[in-house]
C-alpha positions as CSV (number, residue, x, y, z in Angstrom):
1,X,-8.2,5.6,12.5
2,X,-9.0,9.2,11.8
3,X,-11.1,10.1,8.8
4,X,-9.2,12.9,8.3
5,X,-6.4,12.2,5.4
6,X,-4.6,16.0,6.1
7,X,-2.3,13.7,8.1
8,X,-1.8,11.4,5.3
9,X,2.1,13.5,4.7
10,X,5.5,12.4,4.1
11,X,8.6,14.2,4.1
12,X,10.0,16.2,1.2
13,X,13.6,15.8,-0.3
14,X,14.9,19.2,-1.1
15,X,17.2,20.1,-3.9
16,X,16.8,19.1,-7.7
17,X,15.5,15.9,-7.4
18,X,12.4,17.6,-5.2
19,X,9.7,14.7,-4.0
20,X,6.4,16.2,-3.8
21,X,3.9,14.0,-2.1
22,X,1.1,13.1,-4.6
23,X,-1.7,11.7,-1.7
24,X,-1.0,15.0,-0.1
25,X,-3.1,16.7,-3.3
26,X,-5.0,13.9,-4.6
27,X,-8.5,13.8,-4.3
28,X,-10.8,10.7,-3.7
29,X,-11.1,9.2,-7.1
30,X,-7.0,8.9,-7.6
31,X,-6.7,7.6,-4.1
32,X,-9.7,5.1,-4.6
33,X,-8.0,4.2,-8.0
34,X,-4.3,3.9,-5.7
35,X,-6.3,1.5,-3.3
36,X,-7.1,-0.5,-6.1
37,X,-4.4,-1.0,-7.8
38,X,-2.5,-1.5,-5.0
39,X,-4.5,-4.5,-3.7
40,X,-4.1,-5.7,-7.8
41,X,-0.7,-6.1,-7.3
42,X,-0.8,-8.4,-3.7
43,X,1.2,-11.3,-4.5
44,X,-0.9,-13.1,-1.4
45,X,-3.4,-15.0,-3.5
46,X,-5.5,-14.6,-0.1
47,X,-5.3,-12.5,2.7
48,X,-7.5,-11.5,6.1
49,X,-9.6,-7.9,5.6
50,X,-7.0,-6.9,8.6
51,X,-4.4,-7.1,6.2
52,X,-6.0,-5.4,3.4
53,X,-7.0,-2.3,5.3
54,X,-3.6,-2.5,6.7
55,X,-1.8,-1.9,3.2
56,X,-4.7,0.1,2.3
57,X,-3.8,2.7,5.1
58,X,-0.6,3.3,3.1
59,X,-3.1,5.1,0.6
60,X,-5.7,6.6,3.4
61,X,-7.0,6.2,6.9
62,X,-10.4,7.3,6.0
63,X,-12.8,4.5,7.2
64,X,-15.2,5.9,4.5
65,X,-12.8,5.7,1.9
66,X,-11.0,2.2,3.1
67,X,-14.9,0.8,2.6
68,X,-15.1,2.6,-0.8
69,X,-11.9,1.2,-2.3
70,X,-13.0,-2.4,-0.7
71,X,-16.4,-2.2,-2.6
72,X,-15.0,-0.8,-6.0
73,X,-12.3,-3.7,-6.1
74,X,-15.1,-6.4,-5.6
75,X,-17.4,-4.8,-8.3
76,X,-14.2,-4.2,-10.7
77,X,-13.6,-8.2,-9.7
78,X,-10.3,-7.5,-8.2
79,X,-11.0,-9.2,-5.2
80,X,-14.0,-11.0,-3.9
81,X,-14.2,-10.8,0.1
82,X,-15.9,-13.7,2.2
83,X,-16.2,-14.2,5.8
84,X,-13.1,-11.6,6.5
85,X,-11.1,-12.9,4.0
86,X,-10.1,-11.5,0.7
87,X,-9.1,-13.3,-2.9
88,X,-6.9,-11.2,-5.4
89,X,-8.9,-12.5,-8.4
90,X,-6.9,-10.4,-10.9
91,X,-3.6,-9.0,-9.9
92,X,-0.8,-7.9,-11.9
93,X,2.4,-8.4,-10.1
94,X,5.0,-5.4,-9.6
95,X,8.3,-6.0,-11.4
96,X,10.9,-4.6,-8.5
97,X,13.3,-3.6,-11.7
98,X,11.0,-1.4,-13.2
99,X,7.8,-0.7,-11.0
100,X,10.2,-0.2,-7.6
101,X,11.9,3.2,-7.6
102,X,14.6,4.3,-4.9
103,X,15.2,7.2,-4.5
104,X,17.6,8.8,-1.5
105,X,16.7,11.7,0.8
106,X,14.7,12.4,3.8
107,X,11.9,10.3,4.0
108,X,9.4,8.7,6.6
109,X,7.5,5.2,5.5
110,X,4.3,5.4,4.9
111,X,3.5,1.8,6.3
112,X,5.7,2.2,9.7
113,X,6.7,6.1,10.2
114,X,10.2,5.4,10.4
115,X,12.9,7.7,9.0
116,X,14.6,6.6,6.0
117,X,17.4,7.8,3.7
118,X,16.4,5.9,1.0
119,X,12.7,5.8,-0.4
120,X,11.1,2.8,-2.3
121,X,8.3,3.9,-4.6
122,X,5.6,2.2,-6.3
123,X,5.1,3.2,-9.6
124,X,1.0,2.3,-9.9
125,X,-1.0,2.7,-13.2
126,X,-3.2,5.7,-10.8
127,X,0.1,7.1,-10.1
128,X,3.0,6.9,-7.3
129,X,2.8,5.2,-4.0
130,X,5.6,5.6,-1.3
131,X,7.5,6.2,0.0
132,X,8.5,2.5,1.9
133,X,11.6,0.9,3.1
134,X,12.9,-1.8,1.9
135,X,10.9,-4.4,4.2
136,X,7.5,-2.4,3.8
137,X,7.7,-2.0,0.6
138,X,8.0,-5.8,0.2
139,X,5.6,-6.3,2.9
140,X,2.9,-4.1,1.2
141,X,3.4,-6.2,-1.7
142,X,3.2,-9.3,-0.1
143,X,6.4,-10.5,-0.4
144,X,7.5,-11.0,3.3
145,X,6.4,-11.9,6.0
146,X,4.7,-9.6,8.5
147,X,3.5,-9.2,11.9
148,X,0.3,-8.0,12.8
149,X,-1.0,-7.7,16.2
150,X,2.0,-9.5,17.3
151,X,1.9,-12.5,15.3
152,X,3.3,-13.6,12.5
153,X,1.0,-14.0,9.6
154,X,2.3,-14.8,6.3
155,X,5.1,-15.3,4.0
156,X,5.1,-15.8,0.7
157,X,1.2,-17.0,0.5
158,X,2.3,-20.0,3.4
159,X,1.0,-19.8,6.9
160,X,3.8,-19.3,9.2
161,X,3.6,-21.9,12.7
């Protein structure tokens, strides 16, 4: 992880329905607040502090700021974090009709870097997250399953064997 967020970019669509990357201007409070409300809206009830700082690289890759967002969710009582783990104590699930926007273009996902032609965006109460594919975007959330360091971790809050 570099603690250098300049690289923290996504494509631009061009034309009249310009994207402009918001996390490519925002400074630390609104990504702090992104980190937040992004962890709010886990559907995994619990989850390891790999996973967190996984979906929390979708906002930064600032160690500095990755601690930051951890802290300010526990004193906010989003989470509570023991022995590696966290809790979502008070989330507020994303509604996929109305807090999921797609939009087409050129994009690259935030979560995996690969190109896509069609951009999911989460609509957060500190502003706009994305953009994600269609699995990220669902794996962000906590919807899917997803592999980290080669194994298969979770799907919808059961263990997968």
């Amino acid at each position: 992880m570099s603690g250098d967020d300049s690289a923290d970019h996504c494509d631009t669509q061009s034309g009249d329905n310009e994207y402009v990357d918001t996390l490519a201007t925002a400074d630390r409070a609104t990504r702090v607040e992104l980190g937040i409300n992004l962890l709010a809206c886990i559907e995994d009830e619990e989850l390891s502090l790999s996973a967190a700082v996984d979906r929390i690289e979708t906002v930064t890759t600032d160690p500095s700021l990755t601690r930051e967002i951890l802290d300010t969710a526990v004193m906010r009582d989003v989470i509570d974090r023991t022995d590696g783990q966290l809790q979502v104590k008070h989330g507020t699930a994303i509604r996929f009709d109305k807090q999921v926007i797609k939009r087409d273009g050129e994009y690259e996902c935030r979560r995996c870097g690969s190109d896509l032609s069609t951009g999911h965006f989460l609509q957060l109460p500190a502003g706009e997250l994305g953009p994600f594919g269609p699995s990220c975007v669902r794996i962000v959330l906590g919807l899917e399953s997803w592999i980290f360091a080669g194994t298969i971790i979770k799907s919808r809050n059961k263990l997968i064997e």
